[in-house]
C-alpha positions as CSV (number, residue, x, y, z in Angstrom):
1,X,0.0,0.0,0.0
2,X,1.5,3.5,-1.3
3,X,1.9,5.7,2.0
4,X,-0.1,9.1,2.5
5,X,3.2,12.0,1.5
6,X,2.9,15.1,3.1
7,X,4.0,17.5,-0.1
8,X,4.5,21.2,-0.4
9,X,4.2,23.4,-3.8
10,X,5.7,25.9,-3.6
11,X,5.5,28.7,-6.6
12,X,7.7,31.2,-6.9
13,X,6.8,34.4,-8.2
14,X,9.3,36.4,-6.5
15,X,13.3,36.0,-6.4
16,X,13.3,38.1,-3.0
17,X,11.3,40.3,-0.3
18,X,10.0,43.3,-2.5
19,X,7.7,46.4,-1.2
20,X,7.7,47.9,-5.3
21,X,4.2,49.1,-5.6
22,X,4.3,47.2,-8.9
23,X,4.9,44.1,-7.0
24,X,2.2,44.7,-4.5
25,X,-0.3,45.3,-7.5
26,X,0.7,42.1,-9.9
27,X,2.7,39.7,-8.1
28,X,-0.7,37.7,-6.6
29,X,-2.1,37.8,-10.4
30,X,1.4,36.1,-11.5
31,X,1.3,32.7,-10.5
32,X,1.8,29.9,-12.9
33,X,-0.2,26.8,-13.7
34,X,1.8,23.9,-13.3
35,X,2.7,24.7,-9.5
36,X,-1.5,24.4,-8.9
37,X,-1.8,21.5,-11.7
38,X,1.1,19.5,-9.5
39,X,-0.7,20.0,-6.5
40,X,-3.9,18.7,-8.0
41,X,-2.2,15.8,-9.3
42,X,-0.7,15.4,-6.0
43,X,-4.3,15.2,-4.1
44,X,-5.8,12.8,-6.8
45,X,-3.3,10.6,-6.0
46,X,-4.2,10.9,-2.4
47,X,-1.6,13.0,-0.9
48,X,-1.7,16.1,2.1
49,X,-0.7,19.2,-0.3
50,X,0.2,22.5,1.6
51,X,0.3,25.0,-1.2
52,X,2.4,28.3,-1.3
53,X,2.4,31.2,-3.8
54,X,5.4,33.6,-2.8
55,X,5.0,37.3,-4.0
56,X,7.6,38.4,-2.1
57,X,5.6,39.9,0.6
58,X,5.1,36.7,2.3
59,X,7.4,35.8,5.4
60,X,8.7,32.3,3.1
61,X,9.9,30.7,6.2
62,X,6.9,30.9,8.5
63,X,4.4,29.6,5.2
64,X,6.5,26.9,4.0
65,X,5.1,24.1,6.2
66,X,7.6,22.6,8.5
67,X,7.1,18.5,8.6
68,X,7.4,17.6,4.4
69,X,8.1,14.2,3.1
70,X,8.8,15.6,-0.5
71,X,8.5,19.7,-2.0
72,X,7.8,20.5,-5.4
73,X,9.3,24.4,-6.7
74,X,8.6,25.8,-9.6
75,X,11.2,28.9,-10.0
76,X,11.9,30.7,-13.3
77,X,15.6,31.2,-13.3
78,X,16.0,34.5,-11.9
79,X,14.6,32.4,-8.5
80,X,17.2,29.7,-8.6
81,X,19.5,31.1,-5.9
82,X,16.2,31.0,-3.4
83,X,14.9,27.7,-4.9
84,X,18.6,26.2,-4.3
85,X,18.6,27.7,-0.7
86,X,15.3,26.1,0.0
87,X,15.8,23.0,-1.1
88,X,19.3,22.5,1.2
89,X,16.7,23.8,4.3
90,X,14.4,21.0,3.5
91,X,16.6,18.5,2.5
92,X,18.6,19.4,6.0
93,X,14.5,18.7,7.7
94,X,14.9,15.3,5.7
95,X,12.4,16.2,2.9
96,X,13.1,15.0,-0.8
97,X,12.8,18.2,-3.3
98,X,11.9,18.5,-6.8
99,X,12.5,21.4,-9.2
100,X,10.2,22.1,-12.0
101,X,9.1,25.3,-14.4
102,X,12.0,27.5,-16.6
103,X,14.7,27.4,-14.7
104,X,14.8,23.4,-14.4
105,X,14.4,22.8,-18.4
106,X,16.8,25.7,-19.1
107,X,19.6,24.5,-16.6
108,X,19.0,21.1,-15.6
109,X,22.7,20.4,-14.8
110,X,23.1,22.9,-12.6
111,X,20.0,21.8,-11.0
112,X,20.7,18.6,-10.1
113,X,23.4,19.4,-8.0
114,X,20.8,20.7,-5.6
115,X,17.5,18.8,-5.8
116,X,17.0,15.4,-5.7
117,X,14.5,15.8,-9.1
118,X,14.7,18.0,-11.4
119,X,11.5,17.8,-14.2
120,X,11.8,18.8,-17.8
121,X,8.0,18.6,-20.0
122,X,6.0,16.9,-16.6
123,X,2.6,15.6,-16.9
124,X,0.8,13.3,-14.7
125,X,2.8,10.6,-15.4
126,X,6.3,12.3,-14.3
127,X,5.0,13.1,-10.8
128,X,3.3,9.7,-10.3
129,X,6.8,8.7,-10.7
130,X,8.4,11.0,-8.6
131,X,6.0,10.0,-5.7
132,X,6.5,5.9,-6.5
133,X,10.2,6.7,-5.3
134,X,10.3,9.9,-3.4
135,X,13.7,9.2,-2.5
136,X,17.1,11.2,-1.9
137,X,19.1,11.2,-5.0
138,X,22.5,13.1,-3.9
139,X,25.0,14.3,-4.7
140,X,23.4,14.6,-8.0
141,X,19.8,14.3,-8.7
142,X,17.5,12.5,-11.0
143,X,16.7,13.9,-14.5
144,X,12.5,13.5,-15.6
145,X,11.1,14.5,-18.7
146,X,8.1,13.3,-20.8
147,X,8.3,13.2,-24.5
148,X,6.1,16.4,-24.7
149,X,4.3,18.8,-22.9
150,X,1.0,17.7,-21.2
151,X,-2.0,16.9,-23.7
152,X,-4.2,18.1,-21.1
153,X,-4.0,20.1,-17.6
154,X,-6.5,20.5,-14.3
155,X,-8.9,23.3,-15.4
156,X,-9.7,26.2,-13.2
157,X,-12.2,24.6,-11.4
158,X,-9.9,21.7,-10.2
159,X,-7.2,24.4,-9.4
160,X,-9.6,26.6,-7.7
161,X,-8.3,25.4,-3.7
162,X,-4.7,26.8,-4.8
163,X,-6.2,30.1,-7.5
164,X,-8.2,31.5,-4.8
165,X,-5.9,31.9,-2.0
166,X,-3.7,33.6,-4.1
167,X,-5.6,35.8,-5.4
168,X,-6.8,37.2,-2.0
169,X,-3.1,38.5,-1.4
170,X,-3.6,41.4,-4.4
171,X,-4.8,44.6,-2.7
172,X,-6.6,45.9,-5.3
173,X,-10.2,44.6,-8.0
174,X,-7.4,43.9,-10.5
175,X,-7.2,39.5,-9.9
176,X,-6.0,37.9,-12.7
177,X,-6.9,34.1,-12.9
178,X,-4.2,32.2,-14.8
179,X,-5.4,29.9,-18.0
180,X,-3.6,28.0,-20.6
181,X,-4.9,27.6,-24.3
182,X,-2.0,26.5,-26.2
183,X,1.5,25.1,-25.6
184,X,4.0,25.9,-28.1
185,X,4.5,28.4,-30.5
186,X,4.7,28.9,-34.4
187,X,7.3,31.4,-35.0
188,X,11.2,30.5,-35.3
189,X,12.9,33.7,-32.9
190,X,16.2,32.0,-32.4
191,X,16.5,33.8,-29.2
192,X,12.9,32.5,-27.9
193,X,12.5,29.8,-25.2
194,X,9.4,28.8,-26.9
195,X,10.8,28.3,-30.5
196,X,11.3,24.6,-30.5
197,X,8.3,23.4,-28.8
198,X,6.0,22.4,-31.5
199,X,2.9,24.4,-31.1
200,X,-0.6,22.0,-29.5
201,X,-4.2,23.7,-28.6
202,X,-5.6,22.3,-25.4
203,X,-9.1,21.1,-25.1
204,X,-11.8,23.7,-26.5
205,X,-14.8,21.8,-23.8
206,X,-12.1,22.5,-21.2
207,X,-11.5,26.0,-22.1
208,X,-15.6,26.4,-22.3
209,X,-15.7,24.9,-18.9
210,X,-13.4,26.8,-17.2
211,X,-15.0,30.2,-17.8
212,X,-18.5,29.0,-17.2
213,X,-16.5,28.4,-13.8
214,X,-15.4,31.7,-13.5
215,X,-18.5,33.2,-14.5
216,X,-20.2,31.6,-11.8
217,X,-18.0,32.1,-9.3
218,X,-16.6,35.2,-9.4
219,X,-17.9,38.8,-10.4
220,X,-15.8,39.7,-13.0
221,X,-12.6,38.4,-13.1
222,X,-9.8,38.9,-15.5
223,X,-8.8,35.8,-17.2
224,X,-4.9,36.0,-18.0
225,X,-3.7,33.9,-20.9
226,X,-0.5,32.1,-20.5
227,X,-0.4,30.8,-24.0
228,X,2.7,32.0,-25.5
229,X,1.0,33.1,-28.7
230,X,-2.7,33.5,-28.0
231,X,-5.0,33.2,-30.7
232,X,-3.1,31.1,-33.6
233,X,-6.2,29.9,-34.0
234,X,-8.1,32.4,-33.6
235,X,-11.4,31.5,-34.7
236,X,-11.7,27.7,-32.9
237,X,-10.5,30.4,-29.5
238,X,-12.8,32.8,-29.7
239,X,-16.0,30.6,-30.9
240,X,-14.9,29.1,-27.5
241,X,-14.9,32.3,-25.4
242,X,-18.2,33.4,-27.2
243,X,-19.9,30.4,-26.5
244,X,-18.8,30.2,-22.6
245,X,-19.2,34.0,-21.6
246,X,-22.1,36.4,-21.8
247,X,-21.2,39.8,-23.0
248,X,-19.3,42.0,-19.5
249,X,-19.1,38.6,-17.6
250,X,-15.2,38.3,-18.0
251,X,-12.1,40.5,-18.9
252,X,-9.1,39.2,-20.5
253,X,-5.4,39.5,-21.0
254,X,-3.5,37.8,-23.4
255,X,0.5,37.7,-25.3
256,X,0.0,37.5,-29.4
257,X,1.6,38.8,-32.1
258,X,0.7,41.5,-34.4
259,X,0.4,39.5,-37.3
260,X,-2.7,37.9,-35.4
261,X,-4.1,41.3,-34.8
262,X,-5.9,42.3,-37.9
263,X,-8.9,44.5,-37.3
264,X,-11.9,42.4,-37.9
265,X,-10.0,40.1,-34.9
266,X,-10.0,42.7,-32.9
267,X,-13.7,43.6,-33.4
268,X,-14.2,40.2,-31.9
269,X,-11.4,40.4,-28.9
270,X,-13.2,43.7,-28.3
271,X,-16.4,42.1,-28.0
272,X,-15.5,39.4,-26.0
273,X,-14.4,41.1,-23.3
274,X,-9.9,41.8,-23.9
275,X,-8.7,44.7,-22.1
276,X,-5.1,44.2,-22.9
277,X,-2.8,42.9,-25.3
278,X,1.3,42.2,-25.3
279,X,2.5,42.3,-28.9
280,X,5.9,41.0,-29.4
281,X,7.8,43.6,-31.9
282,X,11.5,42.6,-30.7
283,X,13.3,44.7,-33.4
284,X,13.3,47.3,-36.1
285,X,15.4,45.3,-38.5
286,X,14.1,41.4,-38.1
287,X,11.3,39.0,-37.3
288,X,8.7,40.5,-39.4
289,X,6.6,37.3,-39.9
290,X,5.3,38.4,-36.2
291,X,4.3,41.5,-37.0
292,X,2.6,41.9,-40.7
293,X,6.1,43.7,-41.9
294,X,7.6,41.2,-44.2
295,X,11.0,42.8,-45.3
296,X,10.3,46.4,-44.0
297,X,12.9,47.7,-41.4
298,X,14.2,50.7,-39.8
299,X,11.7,53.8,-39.8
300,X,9.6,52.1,-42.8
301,X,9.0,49.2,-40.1
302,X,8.6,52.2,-37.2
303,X,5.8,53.3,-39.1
304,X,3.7,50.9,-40.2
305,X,3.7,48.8,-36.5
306,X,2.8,52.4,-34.8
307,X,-0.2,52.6,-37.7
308,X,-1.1,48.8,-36.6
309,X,-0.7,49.4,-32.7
310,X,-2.9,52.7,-32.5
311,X,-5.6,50.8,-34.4
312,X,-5.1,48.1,-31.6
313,X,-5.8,50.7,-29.3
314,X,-8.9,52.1,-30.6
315,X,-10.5,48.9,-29.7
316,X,-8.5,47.8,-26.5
317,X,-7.7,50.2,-23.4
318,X,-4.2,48.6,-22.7
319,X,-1.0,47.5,-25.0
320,X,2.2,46.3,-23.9
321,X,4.5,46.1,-27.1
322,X,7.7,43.9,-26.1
323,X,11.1,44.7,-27.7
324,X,14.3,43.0,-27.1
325,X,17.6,45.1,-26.8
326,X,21.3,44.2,-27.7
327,X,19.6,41.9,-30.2
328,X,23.2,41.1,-33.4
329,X,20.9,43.4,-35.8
330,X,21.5,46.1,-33.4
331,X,24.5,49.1,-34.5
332,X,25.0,52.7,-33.3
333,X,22.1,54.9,-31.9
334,X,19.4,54.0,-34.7
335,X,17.9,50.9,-33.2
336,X,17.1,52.7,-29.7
337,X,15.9,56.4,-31.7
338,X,13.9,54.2,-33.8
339,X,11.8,53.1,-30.5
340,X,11.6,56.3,-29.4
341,X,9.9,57.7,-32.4
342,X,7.9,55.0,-31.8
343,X,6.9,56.1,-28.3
344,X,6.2,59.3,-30.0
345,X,4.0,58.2,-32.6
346,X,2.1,55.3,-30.3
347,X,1.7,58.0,-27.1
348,X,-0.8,54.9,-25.3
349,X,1.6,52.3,-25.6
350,X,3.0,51.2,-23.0
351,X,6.9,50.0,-23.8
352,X,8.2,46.6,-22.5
353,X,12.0,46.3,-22.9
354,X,14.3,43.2,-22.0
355,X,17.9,42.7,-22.3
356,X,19.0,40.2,-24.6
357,X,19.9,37.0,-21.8
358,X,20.4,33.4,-23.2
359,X,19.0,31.4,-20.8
360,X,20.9,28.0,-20.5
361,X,19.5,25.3,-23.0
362,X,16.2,27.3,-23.7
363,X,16.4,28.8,-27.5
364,X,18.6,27.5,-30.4
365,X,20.6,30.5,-30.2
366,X,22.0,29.7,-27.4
367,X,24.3,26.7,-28.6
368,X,25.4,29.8,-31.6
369,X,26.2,32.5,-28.4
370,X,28.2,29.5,-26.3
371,X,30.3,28.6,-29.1
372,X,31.4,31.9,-29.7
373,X,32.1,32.5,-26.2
374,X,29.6,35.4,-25.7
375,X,27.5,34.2,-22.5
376,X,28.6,35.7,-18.9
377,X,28.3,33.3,-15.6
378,X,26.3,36.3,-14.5
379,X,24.6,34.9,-11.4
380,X,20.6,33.6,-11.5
381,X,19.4,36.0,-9.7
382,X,19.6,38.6,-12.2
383,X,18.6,36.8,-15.4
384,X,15.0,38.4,-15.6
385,X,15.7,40.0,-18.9
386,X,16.5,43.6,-17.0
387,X,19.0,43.0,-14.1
388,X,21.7,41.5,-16.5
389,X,22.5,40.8,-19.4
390,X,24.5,37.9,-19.6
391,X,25.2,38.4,-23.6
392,X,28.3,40.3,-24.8
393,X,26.7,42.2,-27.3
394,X,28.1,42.1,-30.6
395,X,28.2,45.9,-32.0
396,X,28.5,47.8,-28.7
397,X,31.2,47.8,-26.0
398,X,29.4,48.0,-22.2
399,X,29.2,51.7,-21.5
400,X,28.3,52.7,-24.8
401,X,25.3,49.9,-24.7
402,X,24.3,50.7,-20.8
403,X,24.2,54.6,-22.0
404,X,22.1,53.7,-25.1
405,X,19.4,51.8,-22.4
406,X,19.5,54.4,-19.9
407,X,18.6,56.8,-22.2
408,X,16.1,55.2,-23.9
409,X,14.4,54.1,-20.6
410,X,14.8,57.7,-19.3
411,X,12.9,59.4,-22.2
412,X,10.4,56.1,-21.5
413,X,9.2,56.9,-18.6
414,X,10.0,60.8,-18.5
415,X,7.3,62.7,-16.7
416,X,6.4,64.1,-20.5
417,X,6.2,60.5,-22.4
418,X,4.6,59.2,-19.3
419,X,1.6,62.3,-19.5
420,X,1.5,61.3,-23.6
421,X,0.5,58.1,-22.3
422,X,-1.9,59.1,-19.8
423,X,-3.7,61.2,-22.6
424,X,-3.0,58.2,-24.9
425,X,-5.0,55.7,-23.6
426,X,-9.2,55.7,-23.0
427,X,-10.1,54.2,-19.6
428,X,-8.8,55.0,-16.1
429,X,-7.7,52.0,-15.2
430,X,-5.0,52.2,-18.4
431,X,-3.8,55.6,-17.0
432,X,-3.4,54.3,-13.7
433,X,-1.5,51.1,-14.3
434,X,0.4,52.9,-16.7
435,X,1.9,55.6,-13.9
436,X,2.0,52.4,-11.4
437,X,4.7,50.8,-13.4
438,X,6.5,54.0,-14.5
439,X,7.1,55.1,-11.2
440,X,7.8,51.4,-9.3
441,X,10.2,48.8,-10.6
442,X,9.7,48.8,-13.9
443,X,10.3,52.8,-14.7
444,X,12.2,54.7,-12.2
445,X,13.2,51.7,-10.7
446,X,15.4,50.1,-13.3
447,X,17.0,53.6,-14.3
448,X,18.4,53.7,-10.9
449,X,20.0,50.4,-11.4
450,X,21.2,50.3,-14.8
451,X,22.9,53.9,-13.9
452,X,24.4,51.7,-11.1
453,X,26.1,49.6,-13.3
454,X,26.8,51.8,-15.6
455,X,29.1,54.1,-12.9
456,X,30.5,50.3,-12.1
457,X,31.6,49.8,-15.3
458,X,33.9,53.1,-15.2
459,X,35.0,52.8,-10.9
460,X,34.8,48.6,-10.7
461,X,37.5,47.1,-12.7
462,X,36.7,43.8,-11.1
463,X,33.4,43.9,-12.6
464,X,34.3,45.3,-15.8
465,X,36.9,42.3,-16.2
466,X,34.1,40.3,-15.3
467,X,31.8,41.9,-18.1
468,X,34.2,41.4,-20.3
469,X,34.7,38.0,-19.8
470,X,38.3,38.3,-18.6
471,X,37.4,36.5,-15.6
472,X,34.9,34.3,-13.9
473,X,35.3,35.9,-10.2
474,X,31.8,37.0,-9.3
475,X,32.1,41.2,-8.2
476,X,31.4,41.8,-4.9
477,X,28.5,43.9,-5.9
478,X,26.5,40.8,-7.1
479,X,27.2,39.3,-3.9
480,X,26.2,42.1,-1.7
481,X,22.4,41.8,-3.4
482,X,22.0,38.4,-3.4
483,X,23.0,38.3,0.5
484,X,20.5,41.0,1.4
485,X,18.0,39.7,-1.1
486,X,17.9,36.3,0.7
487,X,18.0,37.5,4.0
488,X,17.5,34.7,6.7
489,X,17.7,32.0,3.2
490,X,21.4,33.0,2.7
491,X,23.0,31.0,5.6
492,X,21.1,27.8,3.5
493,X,22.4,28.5,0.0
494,X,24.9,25.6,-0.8
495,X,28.2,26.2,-1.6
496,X,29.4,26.3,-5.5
497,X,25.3,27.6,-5.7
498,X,26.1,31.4,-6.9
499,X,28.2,29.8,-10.2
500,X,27.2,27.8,-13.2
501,X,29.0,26.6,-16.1
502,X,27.8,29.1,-19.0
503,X,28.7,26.7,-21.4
504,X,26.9,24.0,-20.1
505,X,24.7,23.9,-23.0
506,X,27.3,23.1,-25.6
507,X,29.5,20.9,-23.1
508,X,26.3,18.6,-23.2
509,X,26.2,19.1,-27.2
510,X,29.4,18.1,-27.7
511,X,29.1,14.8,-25.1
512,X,26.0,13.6,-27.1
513,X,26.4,11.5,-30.5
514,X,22.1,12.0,-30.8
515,X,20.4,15.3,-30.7
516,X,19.0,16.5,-27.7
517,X,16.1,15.1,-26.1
518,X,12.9,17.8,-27.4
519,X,12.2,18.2,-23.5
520,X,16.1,20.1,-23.2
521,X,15.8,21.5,-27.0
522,X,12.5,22.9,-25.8
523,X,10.8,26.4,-23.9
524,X,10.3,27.0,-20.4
525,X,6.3,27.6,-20.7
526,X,6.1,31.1,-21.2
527,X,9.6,31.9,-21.4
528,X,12.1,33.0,-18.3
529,X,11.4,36.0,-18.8
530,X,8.9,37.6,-16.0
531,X,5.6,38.7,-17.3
């Protein structure tokens, strides 16, 4: 007879204790899907399941139950350092840990130095495994993957116990509940996480199902969709969504590309209820299957996305357009003047900007940056796509690229841009959130920090040498934030656990006479970098 496990699931949404305002706002409407589907997996099977969703406003400590035969994380990279230190505290209790999400398929080597599993593509069948054995593998753990990602998940209503919870830590009427509609995506971006994992539509009756849920159950909720592309097809996803919600009953969020985004689609998004849309754009000069450009580039390209992106927003309140920064296309000032003119001729959008950051084994690129020695050992804890950027870029030396970003984030979220936006965009709530991320984390916050580094660049020669890849010793200023960042947790990060091999990738490669396996090759569900 199997014995009763008492399991923990832990999700973490936060790296470290924050008080951002941003934070306080989103963090509760962050949480991810396969933490909640692993606990319901775990309860079918007839297991105690203590469930935690850390914002970073939680004491981690005094939630994480105490007495745990086994402890499931889910961590996107930039929580590794904190997943690792967690893991040593409850393997010292005598628990058995597991590591699942981004960070685990991006840098499963790594991983397994610390937990005694560590899950690639995990469905039903991995963790029935994983609790048939629930035993320390040490000093290097087991490796799990299934040949693809799950066919199907627990829908909201099955999740519910863990959603709702979580949901009561955000302060404010904006509660986001997370759903999934597709795994996989389309498009080829060699730098993408999700480029390799062949694209797969969950269950239309489940999708119907789970909003006739949340209709029910809670007065109007915003659905967030986790679907790396939502809408590829568009018409089987929104016959759904029409058929499941009465008109006003829902709200919804969702990531899609601009090529999916033709008007009579957005009469129908409009209509069903989307508030909010994150269009990938990623660069002036490339990847203009994603967004209706074809060969157009520079200011020709600048043009005709800001005609597509105000249209956007004459039928949705709220749009996020994503670029990518210190992409190989990427010379002198143009690239980062171009998205200002941009700014100025789409005053409502709202600009999302990430550093280029290979993350381990995620995107085919990677193998192409590793070979040429261009990725930094620059710790976890700042590979979010905005704390580091662990590429040496090809056209720019350091300073030069840091002063192109700070400026470019400084006329962002100027108080002038910011007021354009404000008068850019048609319902409060816009206009607020808009201001809310300006001046937390996202705006003020991160020209603080990259004008940090960019003084260290000219005073540090330690941490120049280390951004130029002249050495591997970790700056003491790296060190300094991960120690306050983990507070109490630091005392229980292992040794060797603030470096990784940033080759690890092509060591593997190299050691392998067959490709390798699609669950390594593959994305980290809606990419490491944080939404």
């Amino acid at each position: 007879m199997t014995r009763t496990l008492r399991i923990g699931v832990l999700d973490l949404v936060a790296k470290a204790p924050t008080r951002a305002l941003y934070a306080r706002v989103m963090h509760p409407s962050l949480a991810s899907v396969m933490p909640q589907a692993i606990a319901v997996w775990c309860e079918e099977l007839g297991h105690q399941v203590s469930f935690v969703c850390y914002t970073g406003f939680e004491d981690l400590l005094a939630e994480l139950p105490e007495r745990t035969d086994l402890l499931f994380v889910g961590a996107f990279t930039q929580a590794a350092q904190l997943a690792y230190a967690i893991s040593n505290l409850f393997r010292q209790r005598g628990a058995v840990t597991a590591l699942g999400g981004p960070h685990a398929r991006c840098y499963p080597d790594d991983a397994r130095k610390y937990f005694d599993y560590v899950l690639g593509f995990t469905d039903r069948t991995v963790i029935e495994e994983v609790l048939r054995d629930c035993a320390p593998h040490r000093p290097v753990g087991v490796d799990l993957s299934a040949p693809r990602q799950p066919l199907h998940l627990p829908g909201v209503r099955e999740r519910w116990k863990f959603i709702k919870p979580t949901l009561a830590k955000c302060p404010t009427r904006i509660k986001v509940v997370p759903m999934i509609g597709s795994l996989g995506c389309p498009y080829t971006c060699s730098f993408c996480i999700d480029s390799t994992v062949d694209y797969q539509p969950m269950g239309y009756d489940q999708i119907r199902e789970d909003l006739r849920f949340l209709v029910r159950t809670l007065p109007r909720p915003i659905v967030g969709w986790h679907d790396p592309n939502f809408g590829v097809r568009f018409d089987d996803f929104l016959s759904a969504i029409e058929d499941a919600v009465p008109p006003g009953k829902l709200a919804f969020i969702a990531e899609s590309s601009l090529s999916l985004l033709a008007e009579p689609n957005l009469k129908r998004l409009r209509a069903a209820g989307f508030q909010a849309m994150l269009p990938g754009i990623e660069s002036w000069y490339s990847l203009g299957n994603k967004s209706r450009t074809g060969r157009k580039q520079g200011m020709d390209k600048v043009e005709q996305v800001s005609d597509h992106v105000n249209m956007i927003l004459r039928y949705l309140p709220y749009v996020q357009t994503n670029f990518v920064l210190g992409l190989d296309d990427d010379v002198g000032s143009e690239p980062f003047e171009l998205t200002k003119r941009f700014l100025d001729r789409t005053p409502g959008a709202f600009p999302g900007y990430s550093l280029l950051t290979a993350f381990g084994e995620a995107a085919p690129l990677n193998l192409e940056l590793q070979r040429a020695g261009r990725v930094l050992p620059f710790p976890f804890h700042f590979l979010n796509n905005n704390h580091a950027m662990n590429v040496r870029p090809r056209n720019y030396g350091w300073p030069e690229f840091y002063d192109r970003v700070i400026d470019l984030t400084t006329y962002s979220f100027s108080w002038k841009v910011m007021g354009r936006r404000a008068r850019g965009t048609r319902l409060g709530f816009a206009t607020w959130f808009n201001l809310v991320r300006g001046i937390s984390s996202e705006g003020f916050g991160r020209i603080r920090y990259y004008t940090t580094i960019r003084r260290l660049l000219d005073t540090d020669r330690g941490l120049r040498a280390f951004f130029e890849g002249e050495t591997r010793q970790l700056p003491e200023f790296y060190v300094r934030r991960i120690r306050h960042d983990l507070g109490p947790l630091w005392s229980f990060l292992p040794p060797g656990a603030l470096v990784h091999d940033p080759e690890a990738y092509l060591a593997r490669a190299r050691a392998q006479t067959v490709p390798l396996a699609p669950a390594r090759a593959a994305a980290a569900a809606q990419a490491n970098a944080v939404r």
